[in-house]
C-alpha positions in Angstrom: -95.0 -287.6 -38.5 -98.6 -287.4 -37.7 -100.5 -286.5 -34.8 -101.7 -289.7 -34.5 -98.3 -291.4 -34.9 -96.7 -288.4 -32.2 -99.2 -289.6 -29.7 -98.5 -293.1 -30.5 -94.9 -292.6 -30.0 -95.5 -290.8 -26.9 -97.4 -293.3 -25.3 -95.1 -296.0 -26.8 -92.3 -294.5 -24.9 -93.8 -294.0 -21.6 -95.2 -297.5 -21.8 -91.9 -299.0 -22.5 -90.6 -297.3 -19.7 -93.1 -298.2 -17.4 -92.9 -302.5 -18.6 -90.7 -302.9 -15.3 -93.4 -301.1 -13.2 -96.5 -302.9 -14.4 -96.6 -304.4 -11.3 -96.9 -301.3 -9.5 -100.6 -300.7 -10.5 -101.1 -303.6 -8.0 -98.9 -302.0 -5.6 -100.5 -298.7 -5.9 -104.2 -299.7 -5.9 -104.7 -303.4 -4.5 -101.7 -303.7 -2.5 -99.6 -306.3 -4.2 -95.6 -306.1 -4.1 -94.2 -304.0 -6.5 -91.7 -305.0 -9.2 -87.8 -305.2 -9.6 -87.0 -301.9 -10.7 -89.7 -300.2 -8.6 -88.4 -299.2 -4.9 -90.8 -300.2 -2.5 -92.8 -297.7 -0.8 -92.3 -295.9 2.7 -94.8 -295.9 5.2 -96.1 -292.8 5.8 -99.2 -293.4 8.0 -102.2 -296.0 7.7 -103.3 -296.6 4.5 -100.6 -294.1 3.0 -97.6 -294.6 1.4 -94.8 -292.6 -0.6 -92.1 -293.3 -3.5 -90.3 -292.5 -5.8 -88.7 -293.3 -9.4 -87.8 -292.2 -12.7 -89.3 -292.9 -16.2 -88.5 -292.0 -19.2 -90.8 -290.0 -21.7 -90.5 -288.2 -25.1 -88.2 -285.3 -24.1 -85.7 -287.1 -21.5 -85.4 -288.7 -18.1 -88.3 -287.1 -15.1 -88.9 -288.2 -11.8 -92.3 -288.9 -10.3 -93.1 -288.8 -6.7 -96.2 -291.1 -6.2 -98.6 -291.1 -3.0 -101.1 -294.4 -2.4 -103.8 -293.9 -0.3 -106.0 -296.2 0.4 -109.7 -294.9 1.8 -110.7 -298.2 2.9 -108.7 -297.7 5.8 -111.3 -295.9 8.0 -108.5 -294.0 9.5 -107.8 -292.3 6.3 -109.3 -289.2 4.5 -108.8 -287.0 2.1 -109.5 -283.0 2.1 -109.5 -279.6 0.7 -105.9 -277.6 1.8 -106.9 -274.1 1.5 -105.4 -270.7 3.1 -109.1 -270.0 4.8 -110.4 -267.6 1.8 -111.0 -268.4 -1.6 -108.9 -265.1 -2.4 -106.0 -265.9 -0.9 -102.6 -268.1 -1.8 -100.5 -269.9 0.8 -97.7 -272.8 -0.1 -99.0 -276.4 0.0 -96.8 -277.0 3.4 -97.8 -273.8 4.8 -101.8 -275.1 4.4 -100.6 -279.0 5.2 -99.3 -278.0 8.7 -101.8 -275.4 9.7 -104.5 -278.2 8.8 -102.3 -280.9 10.1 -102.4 -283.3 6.8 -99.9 -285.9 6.5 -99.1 -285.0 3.4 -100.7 -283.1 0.2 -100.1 -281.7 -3.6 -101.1 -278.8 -5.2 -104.3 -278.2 -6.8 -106.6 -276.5 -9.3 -105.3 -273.7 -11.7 -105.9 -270.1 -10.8 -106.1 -266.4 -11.2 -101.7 -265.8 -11.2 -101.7 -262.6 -13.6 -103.4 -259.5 -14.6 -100.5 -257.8 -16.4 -103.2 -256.6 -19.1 -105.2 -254.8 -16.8 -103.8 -251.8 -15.1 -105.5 -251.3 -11.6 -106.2 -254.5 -11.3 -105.3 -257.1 -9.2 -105.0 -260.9 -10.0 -107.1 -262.3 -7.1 -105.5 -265.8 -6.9 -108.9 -267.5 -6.7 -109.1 -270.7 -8.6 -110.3 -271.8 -11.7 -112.6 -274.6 -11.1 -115.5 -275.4 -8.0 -114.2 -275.9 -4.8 -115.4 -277.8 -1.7 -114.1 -277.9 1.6 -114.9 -279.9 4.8 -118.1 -280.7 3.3 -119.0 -276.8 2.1 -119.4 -275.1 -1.1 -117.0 -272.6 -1.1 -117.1 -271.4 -5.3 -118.2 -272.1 -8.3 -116.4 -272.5 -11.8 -115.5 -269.7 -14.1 -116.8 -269.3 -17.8 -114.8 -271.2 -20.2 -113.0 -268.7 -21.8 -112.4 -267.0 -18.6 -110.1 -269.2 -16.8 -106.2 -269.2 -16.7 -104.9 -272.8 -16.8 -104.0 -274.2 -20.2 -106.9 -275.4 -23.5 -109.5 -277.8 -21.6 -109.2 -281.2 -23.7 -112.4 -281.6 -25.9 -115.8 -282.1 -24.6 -114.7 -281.1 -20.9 -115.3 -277.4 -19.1 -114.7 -275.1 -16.0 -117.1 -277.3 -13.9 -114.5 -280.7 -14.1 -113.7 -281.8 -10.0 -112.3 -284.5 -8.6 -113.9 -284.7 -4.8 -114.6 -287.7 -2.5 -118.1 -288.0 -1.0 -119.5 -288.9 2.4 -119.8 -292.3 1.0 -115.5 -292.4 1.4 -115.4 -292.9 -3.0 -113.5 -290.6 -4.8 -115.1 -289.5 -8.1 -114.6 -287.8 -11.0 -117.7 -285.0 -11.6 -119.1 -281.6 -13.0 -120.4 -279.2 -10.3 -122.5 -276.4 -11.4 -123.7 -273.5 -9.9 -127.7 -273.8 -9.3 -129.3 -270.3 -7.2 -131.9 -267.4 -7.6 -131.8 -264.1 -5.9 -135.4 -263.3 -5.1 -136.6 -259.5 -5.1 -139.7 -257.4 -5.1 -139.2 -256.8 -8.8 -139.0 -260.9 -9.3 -136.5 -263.8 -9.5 -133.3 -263.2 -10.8 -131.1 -266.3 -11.5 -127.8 -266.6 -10.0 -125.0 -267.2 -12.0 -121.3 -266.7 -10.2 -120.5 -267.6 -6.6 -117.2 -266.9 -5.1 -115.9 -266.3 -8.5 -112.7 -264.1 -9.6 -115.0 -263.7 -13.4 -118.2 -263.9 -13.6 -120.4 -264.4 -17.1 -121.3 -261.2 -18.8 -124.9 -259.8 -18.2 -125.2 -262.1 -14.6 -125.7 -261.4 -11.1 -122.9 -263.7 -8.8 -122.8 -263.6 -4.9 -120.1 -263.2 -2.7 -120.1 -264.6 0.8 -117.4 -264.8 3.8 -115.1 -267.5 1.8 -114.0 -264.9 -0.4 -112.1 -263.1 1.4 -111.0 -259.4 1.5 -109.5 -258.7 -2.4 -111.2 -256.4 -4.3 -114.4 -258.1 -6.4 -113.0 -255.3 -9.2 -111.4 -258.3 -11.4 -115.2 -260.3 -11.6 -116.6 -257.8 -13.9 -113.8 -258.0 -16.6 -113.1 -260.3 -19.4 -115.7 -262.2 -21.9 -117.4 -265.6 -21.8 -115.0 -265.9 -24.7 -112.3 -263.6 -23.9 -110.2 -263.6 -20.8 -108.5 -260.4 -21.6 -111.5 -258.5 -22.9 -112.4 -255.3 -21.2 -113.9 -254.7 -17.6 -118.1 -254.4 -17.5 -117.8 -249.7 -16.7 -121.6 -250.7 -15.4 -121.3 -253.2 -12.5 -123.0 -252.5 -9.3 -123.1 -254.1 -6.0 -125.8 -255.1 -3.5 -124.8 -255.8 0.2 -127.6 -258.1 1.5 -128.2 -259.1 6.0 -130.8 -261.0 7.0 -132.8 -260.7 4.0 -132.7 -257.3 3.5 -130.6 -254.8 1.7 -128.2 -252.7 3.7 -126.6 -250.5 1.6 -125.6 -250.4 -2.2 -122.4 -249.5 -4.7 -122.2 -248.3 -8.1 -118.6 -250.1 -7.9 -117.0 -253.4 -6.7 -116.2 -252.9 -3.1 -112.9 -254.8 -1.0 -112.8 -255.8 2.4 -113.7 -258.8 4.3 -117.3 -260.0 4.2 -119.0 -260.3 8.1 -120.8 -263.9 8.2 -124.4 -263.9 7.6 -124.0 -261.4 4.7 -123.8 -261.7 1.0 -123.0 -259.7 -1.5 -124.5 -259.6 -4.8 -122.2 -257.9 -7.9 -124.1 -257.3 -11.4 -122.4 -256.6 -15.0 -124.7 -255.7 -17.9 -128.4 -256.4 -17.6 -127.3 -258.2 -14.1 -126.2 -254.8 -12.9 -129.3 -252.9 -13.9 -131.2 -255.4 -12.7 -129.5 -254.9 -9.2 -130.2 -250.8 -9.9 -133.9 -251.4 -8.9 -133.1 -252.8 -5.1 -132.9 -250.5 -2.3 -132.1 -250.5 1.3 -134.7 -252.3 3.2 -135.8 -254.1 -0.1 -136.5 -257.9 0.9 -134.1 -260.1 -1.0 -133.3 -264.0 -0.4 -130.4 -265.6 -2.0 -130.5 -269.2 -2.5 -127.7 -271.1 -4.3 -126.0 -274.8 -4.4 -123.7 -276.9 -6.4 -125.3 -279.9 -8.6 -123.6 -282.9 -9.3 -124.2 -283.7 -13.0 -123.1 -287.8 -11.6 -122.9 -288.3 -8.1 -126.6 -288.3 -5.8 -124.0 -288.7 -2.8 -123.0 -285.1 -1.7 -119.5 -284.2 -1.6 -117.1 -283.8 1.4 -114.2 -282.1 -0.5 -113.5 -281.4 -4.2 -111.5 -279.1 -6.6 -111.5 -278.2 -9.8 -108.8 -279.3 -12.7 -109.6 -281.7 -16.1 -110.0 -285.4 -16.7 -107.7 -287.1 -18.4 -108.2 -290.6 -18.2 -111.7 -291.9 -18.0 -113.2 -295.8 -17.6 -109.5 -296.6 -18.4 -109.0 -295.3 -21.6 -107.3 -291.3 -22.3 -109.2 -288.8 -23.3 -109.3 -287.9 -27.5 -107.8 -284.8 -28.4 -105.0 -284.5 -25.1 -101.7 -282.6 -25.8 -99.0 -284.3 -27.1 -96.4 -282.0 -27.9 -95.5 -279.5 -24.3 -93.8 -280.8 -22.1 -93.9 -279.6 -18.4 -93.6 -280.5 -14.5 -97.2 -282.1 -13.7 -99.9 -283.0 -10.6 -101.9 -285.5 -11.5 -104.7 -287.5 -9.0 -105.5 -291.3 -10.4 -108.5 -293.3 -9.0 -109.2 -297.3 -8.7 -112.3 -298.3 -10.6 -114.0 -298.6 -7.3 -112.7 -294.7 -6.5 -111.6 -296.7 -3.0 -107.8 -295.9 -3.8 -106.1 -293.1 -5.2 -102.8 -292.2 -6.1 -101.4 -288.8 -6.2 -98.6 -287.7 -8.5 -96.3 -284.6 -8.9 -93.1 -285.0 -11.2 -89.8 -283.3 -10.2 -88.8 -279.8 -11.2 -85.0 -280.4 -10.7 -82.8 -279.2 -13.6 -82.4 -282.7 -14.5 -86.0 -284.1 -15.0 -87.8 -280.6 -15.7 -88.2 -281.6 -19.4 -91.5 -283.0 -17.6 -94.1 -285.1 -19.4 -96.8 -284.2 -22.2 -100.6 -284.4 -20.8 -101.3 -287.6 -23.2 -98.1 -288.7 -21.5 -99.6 -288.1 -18.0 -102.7 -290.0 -19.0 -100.7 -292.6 -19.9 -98.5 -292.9 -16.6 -101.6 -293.1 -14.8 -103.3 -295.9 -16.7 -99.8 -297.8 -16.1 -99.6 -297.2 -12.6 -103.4 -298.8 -12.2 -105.7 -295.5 -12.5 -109.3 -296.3 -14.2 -109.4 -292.2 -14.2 -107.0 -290.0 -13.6 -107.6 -285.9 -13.1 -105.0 -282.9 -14.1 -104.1 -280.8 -11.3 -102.2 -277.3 -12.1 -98.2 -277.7 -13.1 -95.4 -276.3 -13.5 -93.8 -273.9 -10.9 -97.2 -275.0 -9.0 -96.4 -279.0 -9.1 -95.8 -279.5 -4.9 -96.1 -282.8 -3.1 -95.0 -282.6 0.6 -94.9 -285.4 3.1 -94.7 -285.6 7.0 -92.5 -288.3 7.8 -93.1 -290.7 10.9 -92.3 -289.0 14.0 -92.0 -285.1 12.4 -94.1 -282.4 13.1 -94.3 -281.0 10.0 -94.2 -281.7 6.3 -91.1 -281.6 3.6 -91.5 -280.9 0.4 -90.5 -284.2 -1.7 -89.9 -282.6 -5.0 -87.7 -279.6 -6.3 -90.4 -276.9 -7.6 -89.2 -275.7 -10.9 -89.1 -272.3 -10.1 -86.6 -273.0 -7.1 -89.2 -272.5 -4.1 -92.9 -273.3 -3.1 -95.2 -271.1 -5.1 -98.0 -269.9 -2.9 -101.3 -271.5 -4.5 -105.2 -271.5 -3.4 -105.5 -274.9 -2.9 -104.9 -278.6 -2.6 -105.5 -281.8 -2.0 -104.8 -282.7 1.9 -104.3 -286.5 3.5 -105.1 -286.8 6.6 -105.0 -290.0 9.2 -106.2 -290.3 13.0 -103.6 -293.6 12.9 
């Protein structure tokens, strides 16, 4: 068989699953009553609802636990679930209660493992950009850097699904825009917040990291995750526009508000050499939208796989795994959120052409890949509770702490 005719099939089969639940695309996006074999969903708050069902795909029976939320409902809103650093991992319900979200899933891919590198520590930042509350929090990681799976063709590290402060959810590229200005010139800018930075750059670390060690952000390739560590970074610690002190080595500990500080490899690290305490130095930096002009409340990073209705070329039709997926209406005014189950029973999972294809059915114009696997979480707080319960069985047996996720939130 083909790879063509294995995709086909794929899709062939979730779609024939799925003929019962056509009718839930309405359900899901416009609010029409779902079909027969489609429970109808629970209630969860305004403008949110849960359910779930099985489908079948190309390697057996999974279950899919499905969120609608609707943002036209002013009392609605989504946002990013964080642990409070961009270095740091918490469970989804852990982040959910502490922000008080009504319910949530799991988010972008991230920094899990450094086995290859003795001495240093997987940071547990994520992959992809990251916006919270209406504040940049990081920037994307080179390409070949980050740890999730092979980006489908023609997408990159700078992929987010975010809503702005126009309430419509969107699927967009964030990158990294900044200069660090000195007495020796204008250096530009090229890492914020990051667990890698690209080789010969300067990148900025600011409160929102956290307190790991900025060690890991100097090793690896553009290319190569698990090339070597950069033996000439140095560090700049910059307050109120001037330099306070310097390091020939990447420092740990938390960051005091108000300060930055700036971490070189190669000719970014050399350049850095030439500062010196008292040295005037301004750090500038945002993240630019390569679609939106409306800035973004929240966002996170992950890959497209479904865009103006039809799947991306080139998606994975052949592993099989527990998946998060995010699907938007044309009008990016209703979403639906997705995490399939990791019980025994449906962990077979579904391919990432088959995801693409779920979404579609269940009424997505673009759907978004959010990490899987022993990371796929939805939790829920039902009416009346005071906290959330996890609605699926995570493969591994127990929440995995991750560094972020998408949070619902209602006043109603």
């Amino acid at each position: 068989m083909t790879r063509r005719q294995r995709r086909s099939a794929a899709g062939r089969t979730v779609i024939t699953a799925l003929t019962a639940f056509g009718v839930l695309a309405g359900a899901a996006l416009t609010g029409a009553a779902p079909a027969g074999a489609v429970p109808e969903g629970r209630l969860i708050a305004p403008g949110v609802t849960y359910r779930q069902f099985d489908l079948s795909a190309a390697k057996g029976t999974t279950r899919a636990h499905v969120l609608s939320v609707d943002l036209t409902d002013r009392h609605v809103r989504l946002d990013l679930l964080y642990p409070g650093a961009v270095a740091a991992r918490a469970t989804v319900s852990g982040m959910a209660d502490a922000a008080g979200a009504v319910a949530g899933v799991n988010g972008d891919f991230f920094d899990i493992s450094e086995t290859r590198r003795p001495g240093v520590a997987a940071t547990g930042a994520a992959d992809g950009p990251a916006v919270a509350h209406g504040r940049m929090l990081k920037a994307a990681v080179p390409g070949g850097q980050r740890f999730g799976p092979v980006l489908p063709p023609g997408t990159t590290t700078e992929e987010v699904f975010g809503v702005g402060e126009d309430r419509r959810a969107r699927l967009d590229r964030l990158s990294l825009t900044g200069s660090v200005r000195t007495p020796e010139g204008t250096l530009p800018l090229r890492g914020l917040n990051q667990y890698a930075l690209p080789e010969n750059s300067v990148g900025a670390f600011t409160r929102a990291w956290g307190s790991v060690s900025r060690a890991r952000a100097v090793c690896g390739s553009d290319t190569d995750r698990a090339a070597k560590c950069d033996s000439t970074a140095y560090e700049v610690t910059v307050r109120a526009g001037r330099v306070v002190s310097v390091s020939d080595r990447p420092g740990s500990g938390p960051i005091a508000a108000g300060t930055t500080v700036l971490l070189g490899r190669g000719t970014g690290a050399r350049q850095l050499r030439k500062l010196a305490p008292g040295n005037p130095v301004t750090v500038w930096h945002r993240l630019l939208a390569s679609a939106s002009k409306v800035p973004y409340r929240f966002a996170l990073g992950g890959y497209p796989v479904l865009r103006d209705g039809e799947p991306l070329a080139g998606l994975d039709d052949r592993v099989s795994a527990v998946r998060t997926a995010v699907g938007l209406s044309n009008d990016g005014r209703r979403l639906l959120l997705l995490a399939t189950d990791g019980a025994p029973a449906y962990r077979s999972g579904l391919t990432i052409a088959e995801v693409s294809w779920v979404m579609r059915k269940l009424g997505s114009y673009d759907a978004f890949s959010l990490d899987g696997g022993g990371s796929t979480e939805m939790v829920v707080r039902k009416p009346g509770a005071r906290t959330v319960s996890v609605r699926n069985h995570p493969s591994t047996g127990a929440e995995r702490p991750v560094p972020n996720g998408i949070g619902v939130f209602t006043t109603g």
